[in-house]
C-alpha positions as CSV (number, residue, x, y, z in Angstrom):
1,X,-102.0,-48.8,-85.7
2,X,-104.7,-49.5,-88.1
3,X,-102.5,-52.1,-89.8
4,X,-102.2,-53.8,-86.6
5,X,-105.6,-53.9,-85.4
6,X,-106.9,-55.6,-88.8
7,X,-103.9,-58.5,-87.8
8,X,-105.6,-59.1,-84.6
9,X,-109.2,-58.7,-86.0
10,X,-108.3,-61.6,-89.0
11,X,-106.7,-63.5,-86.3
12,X,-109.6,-63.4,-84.1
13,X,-111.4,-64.6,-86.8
14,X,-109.1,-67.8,-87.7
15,X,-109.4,-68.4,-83.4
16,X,-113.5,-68.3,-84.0
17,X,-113.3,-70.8,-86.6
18,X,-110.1,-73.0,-85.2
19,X,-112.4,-73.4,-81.8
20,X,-115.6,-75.3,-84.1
21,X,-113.6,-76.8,-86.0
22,X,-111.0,-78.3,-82.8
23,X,-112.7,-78.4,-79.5
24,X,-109.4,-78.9,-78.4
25,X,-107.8,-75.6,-78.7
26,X,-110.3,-73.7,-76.2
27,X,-108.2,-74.9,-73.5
28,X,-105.0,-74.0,-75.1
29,X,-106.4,-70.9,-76.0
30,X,-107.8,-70.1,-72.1
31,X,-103.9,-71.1,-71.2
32,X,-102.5,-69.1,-73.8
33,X,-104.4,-66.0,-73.1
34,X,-103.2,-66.5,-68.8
35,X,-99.9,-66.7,-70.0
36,X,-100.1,-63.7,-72.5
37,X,-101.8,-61.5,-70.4
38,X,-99.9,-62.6,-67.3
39,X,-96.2,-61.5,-69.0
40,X,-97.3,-58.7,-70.7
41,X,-98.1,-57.1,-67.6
42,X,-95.2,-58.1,-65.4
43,X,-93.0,-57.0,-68.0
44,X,-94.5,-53.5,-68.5
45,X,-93.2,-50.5,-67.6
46,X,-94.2,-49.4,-64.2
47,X,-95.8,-46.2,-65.7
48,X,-97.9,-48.1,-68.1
49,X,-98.4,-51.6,-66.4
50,X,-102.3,-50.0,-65.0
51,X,-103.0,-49.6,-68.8
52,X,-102.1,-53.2,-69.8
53,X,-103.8,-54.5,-66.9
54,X,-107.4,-52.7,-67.8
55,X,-106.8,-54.5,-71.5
56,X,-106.1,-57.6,-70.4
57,X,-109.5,-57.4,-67.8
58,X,-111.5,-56.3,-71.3
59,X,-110.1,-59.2,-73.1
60,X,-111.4,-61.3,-70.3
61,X,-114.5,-60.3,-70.1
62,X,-114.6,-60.5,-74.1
63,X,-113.9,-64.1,-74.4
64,X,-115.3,-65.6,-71.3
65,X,-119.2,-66.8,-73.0
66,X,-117.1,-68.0,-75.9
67,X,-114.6,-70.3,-73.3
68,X,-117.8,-71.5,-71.4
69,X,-119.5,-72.4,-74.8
70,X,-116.6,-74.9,-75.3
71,X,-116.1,-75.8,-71.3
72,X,-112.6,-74.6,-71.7
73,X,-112.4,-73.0,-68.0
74,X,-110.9,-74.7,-65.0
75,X,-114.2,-74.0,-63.4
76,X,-117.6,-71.9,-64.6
77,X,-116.3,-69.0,-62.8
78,X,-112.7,-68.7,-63.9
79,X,-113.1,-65.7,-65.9
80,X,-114.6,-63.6,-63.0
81,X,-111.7,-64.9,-60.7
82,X,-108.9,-63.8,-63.3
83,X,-110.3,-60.4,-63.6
84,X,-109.7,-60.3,-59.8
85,X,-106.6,-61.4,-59.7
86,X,-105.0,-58.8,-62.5
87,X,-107.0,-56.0,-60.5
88,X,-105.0,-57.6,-57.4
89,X,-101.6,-57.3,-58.9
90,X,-102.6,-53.5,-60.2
91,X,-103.4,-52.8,-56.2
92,X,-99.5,-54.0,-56.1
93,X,-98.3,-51.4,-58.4
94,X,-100.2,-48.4,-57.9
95,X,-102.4,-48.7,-55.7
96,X,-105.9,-47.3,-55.5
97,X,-107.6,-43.7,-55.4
98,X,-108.9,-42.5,-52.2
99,X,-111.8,-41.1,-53.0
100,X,-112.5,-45.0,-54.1
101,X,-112.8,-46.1,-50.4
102,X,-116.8,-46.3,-50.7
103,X,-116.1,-49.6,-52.7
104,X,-114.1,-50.4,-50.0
105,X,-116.7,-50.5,-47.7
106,X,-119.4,-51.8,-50.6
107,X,-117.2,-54.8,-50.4
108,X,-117.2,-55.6,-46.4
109,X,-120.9,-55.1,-47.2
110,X,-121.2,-58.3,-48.1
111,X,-119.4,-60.6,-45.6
112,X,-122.1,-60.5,-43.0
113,X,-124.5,-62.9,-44.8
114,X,-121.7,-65.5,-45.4
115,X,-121.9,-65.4,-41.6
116,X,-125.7,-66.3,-42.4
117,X,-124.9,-68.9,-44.9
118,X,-122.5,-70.5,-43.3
119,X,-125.1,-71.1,-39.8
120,X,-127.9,-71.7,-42.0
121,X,-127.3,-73.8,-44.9
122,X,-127.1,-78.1,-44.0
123,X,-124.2,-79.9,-43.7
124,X,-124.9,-81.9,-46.9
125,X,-125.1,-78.1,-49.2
126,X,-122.0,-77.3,-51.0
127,X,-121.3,-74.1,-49.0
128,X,-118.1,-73.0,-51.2
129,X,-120.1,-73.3,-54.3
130,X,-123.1,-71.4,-52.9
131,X,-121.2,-68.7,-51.9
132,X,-118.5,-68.0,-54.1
133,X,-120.8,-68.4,-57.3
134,X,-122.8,-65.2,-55.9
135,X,-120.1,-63.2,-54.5
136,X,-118.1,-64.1,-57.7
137,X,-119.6,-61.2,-59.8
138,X,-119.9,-58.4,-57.0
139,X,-116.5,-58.9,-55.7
140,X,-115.3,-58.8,-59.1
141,X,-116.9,-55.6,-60.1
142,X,-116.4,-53.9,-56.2
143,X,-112.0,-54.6,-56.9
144,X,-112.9,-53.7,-60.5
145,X,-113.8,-50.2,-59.6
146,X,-111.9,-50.0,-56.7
147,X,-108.8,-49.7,-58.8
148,X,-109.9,-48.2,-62.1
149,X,-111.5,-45.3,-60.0
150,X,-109.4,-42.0,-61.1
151,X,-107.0,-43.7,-63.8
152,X,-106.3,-41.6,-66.5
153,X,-105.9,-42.6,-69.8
154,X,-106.1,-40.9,-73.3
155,X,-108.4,-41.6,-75.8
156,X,-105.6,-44.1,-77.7
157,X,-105.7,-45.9,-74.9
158,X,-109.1,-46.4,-74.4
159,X,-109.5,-47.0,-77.8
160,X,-106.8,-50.2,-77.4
161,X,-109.1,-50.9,-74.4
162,X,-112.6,-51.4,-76.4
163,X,-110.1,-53.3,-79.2
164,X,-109.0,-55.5,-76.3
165,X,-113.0,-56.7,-75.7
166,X,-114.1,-56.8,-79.4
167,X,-111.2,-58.8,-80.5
168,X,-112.2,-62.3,-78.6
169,X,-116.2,-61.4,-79.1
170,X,-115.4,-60.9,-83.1
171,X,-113.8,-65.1,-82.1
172,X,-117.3,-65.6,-80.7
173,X,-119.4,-64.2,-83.3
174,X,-117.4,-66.5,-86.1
175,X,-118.0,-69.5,-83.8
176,X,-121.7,-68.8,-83.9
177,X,-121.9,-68.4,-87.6
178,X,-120.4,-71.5,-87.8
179,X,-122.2,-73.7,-84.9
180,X,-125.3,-72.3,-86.9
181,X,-124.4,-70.2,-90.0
182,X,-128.4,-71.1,-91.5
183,X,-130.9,-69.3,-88.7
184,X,-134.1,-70.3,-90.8
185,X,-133.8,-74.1,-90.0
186,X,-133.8,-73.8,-86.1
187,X,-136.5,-70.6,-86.1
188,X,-139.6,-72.3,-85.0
189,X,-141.3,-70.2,-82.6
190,X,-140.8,-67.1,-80.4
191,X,-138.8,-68.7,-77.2
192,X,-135.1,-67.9,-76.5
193,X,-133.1,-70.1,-79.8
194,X,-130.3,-72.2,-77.8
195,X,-128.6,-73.2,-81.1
196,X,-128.7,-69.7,-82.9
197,X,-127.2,-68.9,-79.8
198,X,-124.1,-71.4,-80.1
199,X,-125.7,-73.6,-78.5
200,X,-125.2,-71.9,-75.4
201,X,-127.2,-69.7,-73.1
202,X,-129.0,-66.7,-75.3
203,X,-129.3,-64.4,-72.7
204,X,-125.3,-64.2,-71.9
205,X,-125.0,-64.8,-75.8
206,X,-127.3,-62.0,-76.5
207,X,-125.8,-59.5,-73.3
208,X,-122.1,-60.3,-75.3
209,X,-123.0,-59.4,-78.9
210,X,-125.3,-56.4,-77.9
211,X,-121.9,-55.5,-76.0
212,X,-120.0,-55.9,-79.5
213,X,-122.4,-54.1,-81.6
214,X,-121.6,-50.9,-79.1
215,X,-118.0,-51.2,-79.2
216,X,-118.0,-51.2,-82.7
217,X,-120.6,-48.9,-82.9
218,X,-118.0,-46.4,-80.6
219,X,-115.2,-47.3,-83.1
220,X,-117.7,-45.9,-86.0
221,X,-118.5,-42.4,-84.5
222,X,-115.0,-42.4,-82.2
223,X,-112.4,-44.1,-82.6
224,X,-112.0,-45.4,-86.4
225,X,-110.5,-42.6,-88.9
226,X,-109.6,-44.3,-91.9
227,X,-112.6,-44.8,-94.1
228,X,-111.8,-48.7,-94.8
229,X,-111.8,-49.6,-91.1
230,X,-115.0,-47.6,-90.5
231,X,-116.5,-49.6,-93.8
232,X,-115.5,-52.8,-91.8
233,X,-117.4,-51.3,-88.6
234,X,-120.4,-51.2,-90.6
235,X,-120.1,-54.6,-91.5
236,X,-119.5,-55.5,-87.4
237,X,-122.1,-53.9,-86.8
238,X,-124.6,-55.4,-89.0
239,X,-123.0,-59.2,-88.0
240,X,-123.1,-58.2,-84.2
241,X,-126.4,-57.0,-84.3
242,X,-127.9,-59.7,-86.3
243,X,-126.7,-62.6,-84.1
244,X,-127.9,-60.9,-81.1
245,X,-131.3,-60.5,-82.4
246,X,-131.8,-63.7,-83.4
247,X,-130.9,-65.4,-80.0
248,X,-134.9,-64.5,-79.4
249,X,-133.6,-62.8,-75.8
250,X,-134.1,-59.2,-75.6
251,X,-132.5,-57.9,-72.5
252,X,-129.1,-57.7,-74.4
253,X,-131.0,-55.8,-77.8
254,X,-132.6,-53.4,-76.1
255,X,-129.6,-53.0,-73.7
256,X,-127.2,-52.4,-76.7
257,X,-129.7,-50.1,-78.6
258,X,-130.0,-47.7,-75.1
259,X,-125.8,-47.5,-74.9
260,X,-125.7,-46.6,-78.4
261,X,-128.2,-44.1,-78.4
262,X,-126.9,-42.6,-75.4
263,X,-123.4,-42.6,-76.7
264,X,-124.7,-41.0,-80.0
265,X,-126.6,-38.5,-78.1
266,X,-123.4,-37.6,-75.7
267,X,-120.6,-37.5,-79.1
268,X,-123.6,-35.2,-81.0
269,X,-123.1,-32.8,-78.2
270,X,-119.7,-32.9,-77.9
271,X,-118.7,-31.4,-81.4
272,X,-119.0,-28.0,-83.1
273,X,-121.2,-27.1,-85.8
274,X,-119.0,-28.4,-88.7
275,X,-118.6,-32.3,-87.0
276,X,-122.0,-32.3,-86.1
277,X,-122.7,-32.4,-89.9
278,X,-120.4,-34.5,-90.9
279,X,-121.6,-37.1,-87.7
280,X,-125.2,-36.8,-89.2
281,X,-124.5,-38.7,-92.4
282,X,-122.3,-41.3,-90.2
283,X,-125.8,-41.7,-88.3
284,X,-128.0,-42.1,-91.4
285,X,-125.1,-45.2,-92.6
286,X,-125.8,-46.1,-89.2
287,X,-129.3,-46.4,-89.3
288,X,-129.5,-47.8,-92.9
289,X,-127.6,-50.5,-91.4
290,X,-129.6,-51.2,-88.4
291,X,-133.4,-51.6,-90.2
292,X,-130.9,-53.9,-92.7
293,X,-130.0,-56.1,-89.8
294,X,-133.9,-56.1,-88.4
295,X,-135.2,-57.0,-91.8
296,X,-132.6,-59.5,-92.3
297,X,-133.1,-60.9,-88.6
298,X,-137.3,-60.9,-89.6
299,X,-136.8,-62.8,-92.9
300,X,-134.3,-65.3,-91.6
301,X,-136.4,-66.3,-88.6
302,X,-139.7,-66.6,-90.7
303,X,-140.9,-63.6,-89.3
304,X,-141.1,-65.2,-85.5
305,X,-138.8,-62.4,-84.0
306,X,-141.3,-59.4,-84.8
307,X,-143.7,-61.3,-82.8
308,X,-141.1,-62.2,-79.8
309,X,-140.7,-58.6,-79.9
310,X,-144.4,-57.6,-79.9
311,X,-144.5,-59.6,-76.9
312,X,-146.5,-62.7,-78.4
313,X,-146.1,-66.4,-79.2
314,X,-145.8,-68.3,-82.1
315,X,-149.4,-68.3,-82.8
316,X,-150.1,-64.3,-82.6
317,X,-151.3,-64.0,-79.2
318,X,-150.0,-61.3,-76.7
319,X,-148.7,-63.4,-73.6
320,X,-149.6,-61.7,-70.9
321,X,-146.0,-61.8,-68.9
322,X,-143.8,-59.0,-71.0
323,X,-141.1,-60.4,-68.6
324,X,-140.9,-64.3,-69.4
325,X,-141.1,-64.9,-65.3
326,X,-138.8,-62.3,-64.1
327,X,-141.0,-60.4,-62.6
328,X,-141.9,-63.7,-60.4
329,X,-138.8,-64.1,-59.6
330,X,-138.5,-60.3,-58.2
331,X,-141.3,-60.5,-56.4
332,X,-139.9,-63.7,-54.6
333,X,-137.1,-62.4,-53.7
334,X,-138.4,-59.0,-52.7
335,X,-140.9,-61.2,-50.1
336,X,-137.5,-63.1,-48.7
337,X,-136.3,-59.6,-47.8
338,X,-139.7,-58.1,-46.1
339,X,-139.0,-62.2,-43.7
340,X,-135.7,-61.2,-43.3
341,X,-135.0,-57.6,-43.5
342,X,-131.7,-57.1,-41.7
343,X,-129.3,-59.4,-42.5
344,X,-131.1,-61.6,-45.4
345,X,-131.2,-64.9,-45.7
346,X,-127.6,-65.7,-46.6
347,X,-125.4,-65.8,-49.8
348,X,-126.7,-68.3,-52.3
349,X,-129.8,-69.2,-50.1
350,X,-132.9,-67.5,-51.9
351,X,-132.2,-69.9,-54.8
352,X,-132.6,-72.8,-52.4
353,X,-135.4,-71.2,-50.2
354,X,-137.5,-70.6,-53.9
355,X,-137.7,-74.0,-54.2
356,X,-138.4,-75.3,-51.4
357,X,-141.8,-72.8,-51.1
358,X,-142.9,-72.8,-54.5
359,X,-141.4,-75.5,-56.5
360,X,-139.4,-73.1,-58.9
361,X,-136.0,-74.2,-59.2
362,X,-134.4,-71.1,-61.1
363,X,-131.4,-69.0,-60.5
364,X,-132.3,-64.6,-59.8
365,X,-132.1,-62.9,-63.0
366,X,-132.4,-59.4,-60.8
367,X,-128.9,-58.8,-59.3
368,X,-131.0,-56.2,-57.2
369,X,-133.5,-58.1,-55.9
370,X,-131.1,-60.8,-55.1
371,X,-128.6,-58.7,-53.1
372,X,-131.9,-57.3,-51.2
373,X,-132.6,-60.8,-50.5
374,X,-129.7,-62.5,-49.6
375,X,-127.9,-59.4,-47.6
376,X,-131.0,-57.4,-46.4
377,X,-130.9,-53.2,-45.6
378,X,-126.7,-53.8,-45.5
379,X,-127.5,-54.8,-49.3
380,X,-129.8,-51.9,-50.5
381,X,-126.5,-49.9,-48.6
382,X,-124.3,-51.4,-50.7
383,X,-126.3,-51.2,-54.1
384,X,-126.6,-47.6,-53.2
385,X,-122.9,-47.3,-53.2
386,X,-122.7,-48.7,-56.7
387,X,-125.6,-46.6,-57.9
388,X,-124.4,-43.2,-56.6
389,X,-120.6,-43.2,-56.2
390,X,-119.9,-43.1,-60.4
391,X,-122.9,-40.3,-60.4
392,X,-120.9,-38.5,-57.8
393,X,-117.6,-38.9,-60.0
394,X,-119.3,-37.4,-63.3
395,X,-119.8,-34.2,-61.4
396,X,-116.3,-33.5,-60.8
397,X,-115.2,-34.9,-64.2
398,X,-116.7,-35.1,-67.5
399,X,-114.1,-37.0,-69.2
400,X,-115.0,-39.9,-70.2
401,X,-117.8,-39.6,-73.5
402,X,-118.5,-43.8,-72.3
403,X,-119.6,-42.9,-69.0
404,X,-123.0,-43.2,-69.5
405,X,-123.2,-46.2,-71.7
406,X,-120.9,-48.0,-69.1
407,X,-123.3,-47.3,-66.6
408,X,-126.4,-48.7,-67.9
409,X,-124.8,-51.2,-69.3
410,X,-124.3,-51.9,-65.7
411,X,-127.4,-51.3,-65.0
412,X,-129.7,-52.8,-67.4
413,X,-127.8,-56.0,-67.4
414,X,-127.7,-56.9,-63.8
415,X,-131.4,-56.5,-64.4
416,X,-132.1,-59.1,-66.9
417,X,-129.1,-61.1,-66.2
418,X,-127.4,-60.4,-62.7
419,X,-124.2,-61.3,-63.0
420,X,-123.5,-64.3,-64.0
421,X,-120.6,-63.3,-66.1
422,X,-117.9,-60.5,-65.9
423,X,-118.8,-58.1,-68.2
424,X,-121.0,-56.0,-66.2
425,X,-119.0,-55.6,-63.0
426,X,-116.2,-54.4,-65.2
427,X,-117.7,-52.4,-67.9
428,X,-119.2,-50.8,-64.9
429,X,-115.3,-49.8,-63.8
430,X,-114.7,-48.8,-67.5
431,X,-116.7,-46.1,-66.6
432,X,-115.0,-44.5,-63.2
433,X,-111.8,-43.8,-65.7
434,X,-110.4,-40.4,-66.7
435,X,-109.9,-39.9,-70.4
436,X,-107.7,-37.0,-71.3
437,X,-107.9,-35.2,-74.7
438,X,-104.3,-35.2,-75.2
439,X,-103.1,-38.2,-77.4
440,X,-100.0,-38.5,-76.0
441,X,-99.9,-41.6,-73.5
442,X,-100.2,-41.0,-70.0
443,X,-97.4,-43.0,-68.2
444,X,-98.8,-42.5,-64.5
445,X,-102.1,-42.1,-62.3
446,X,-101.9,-39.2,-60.2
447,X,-99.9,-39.7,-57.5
448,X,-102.2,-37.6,-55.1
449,X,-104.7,-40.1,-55.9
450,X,-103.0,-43.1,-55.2
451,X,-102.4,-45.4,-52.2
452,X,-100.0,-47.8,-51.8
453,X,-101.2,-51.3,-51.2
């Protein structure tokens, strides 16, 4: 296994680099990866075809900033769309739990304000785009957890899981070093840094490799036995965590650094006496680590980023906005709901209706306030759905040690960055699985669980 996973990794990296150095390949990597994926699962066993289709949905999620970086997608969206359509074929297969149903109806939720939309928006408006581009990312994660709901895996499998996500974001991370392997040259001031980002979008880049530094951070304290491996997790960690502080955009930082500590917190608890002292040298690496990758991050961007994250420009001053204009934003949207409280104002319309009232032309950062907006009280129903229904599931099962990193992954990111990519609707489902103790693999759900599709 461990022999295996450092084949992948190295190959992961030559991928990272093969992509900046050949533009080309991105789209015969996004081909490659749909046909992989696509018969790996057919050709699984039945019993294990749920597991495959989870780490080919992780895999997804992993790679999809690095594919939009290059424009190798058929459309901006793709990724999302894929993620359905493996969850669709799992549906096929085995079904989904009952007890799932509320995403079910979290789901039908949200066709009323296309009804909206549709009678609201002009002729000349491209009505597909409007509406599938925000219904993209919530239908994804409400199919995402409709199906993972109940499925029990072990901890080898989820461990193959959190592989199949860090293996194409260890691809991104090379391609970063190498669109911008010197951070002092572009570091000029406190804003969000578009080319120590890739040259791409820092706050997905930053939500991406604040996701990588977890995962690796889980293979540290979880996963990784062998003392070389858990070596090269250091190193992750330190790579991770320094490209996502210098993208300048905190959301995915302070995201990153809340999952850890709550996963650190929940493995600390976990163990008996003698692990726990054993874990609390692994912390102390861990931490040694972390100030390494802050001081390196300070030094590299001329000291800059300790003012970005004491909240002030370039020139010392506190700004005055902690939230860089969300908070606008929220307060927009929140005012669309109070003029249209029952049905909203339609599926992709608040965007539209912003700037025509204010001037601001700017997608919602605030998945919350933009399903308040756009779907009225049936949308604060069906955010309560998401909010409660994996709360409800911890109760009755304590399984999975992720849970509660999933979750505010989740959480935090629809918050600073709604959804504009997969990874928080289906993170979010990571965290409705059962993980069993045993190592041995787990070849079905439980039938008494399941319906057939």
């Amino acid at each position: 296994m461990r022999e295996k996973y450092l084949k992948i990794l190295m190959l992961h990296v030559v991928i990272g680099g093969g992509i900046y150095l050949f533009k080309g390949l991105v789209n015969l990597y996004f081909l490659g990866i749909v046909l992989f994926f696509f018969i790996k699962t057919i050709n699984a066993p039945k019993r294990l075809k749920h597991v495959e289709i989870i780490k080919a949905c992780a895999y997804v999620l992993g790679v999809e900033v690095l594919l939009r970086m290059q424009g190798g997608l058929v459309f901006y969206e793709a990724n999302k769309y894929l993620v359905i359509v493996f969850v669709v074929i799992g549906f096929f297969y085995s079904g989904f739990s009952k007890k799932a149903i509320s995403y079910f109806f979290y789901i039908l939720l949200l066709v009323p304000s296309i009804y909206v939309s549709l009678n609201a928006l002009d002729v000349g408006d491209n009505i597909r785009k409007a509406i599938a581009f925000n219904l993209s990312g919530p239908v994804c994660l409400g199919l995402s957890a409709l199906y993972c709901y109940g499925i029990k895996v072990t901890k080898e499998q989820l461990e193959s899981i959190v592989n199949h996500a860090i293996f194409p974001l260890v691809s991104t991370l090379v391609y970063i070093y190498a669109y911008n392997p010197n951070v002092s040259e572009v570091a000029t001031g406190t804003v969000s840094n578009f080319t120590a980002s890739g040259g791409f979008g820092p706050n997905q880049v930053s939500t991406v490799l604040g996701l990588g530094a977890f995962l690796v951070t889980t293979r540290f304290f979880y996963f990784s036995k062998v003392k070389f491996v858990r070596y090269l997790d250091l190193i992750l960690i330190l790579l991770f965590s320094f490209r996502a502080i210098v993208t300048f955009s905190r959301g995915g930082v302070f995201t990153a650094l809340l999952m850890i500590g709550v996963f650190i917190l929940m493995r600390y608890r976990s163990m008996n006496k003698l692990d726990k002292s054993k874990m609390l040298v692994s912390v102390v690496l861990f931490v040694l680590v972390g100030g390494l990758s802050w001081v390196v991050s300070t030094v590299q961007t001329n000291g800059f980023i300790e003012k970005r994250y004491t909240n002030k420009n370039a020139v010392g001053h506190v700004k005055k906005d902690i939230t860089t204009g969300r908070k606008d934003l929220f307060l927009l949207e929140f005012e669309e709901f109070v003029n249209s409280p029952f049905l909203g104002v339609g599926v992709g319309r608040v965007k539209d209706l912003r700037f025509q009232r204010t001037g601001i032309h700017a997608a919602s950062h605030n998945e919350i306030s933009r399903i308040i907006a756009e779907h009225g009280l049936l949308g604060i129903l069906a955010f309560s759905i998401l909010l409660i229904t994996p709360l409800s599931l911890r109760v009755e099962n304590r399984s999975n040690i992720l849970f509660f990193s999933f979750y505010f992954f989740w959480l935090l990111t629809i918050n600073h960055s709604a959804m504009r990519i997969a990874a928080p609707g289906f993170i979010y489902a990571l965290s409705l699985l059962f993980v069993s103790d045993n190592d041995k693999v787990i070849e079905t759900v439980d039938e008494n669980l399941t319906l057939a599709v």
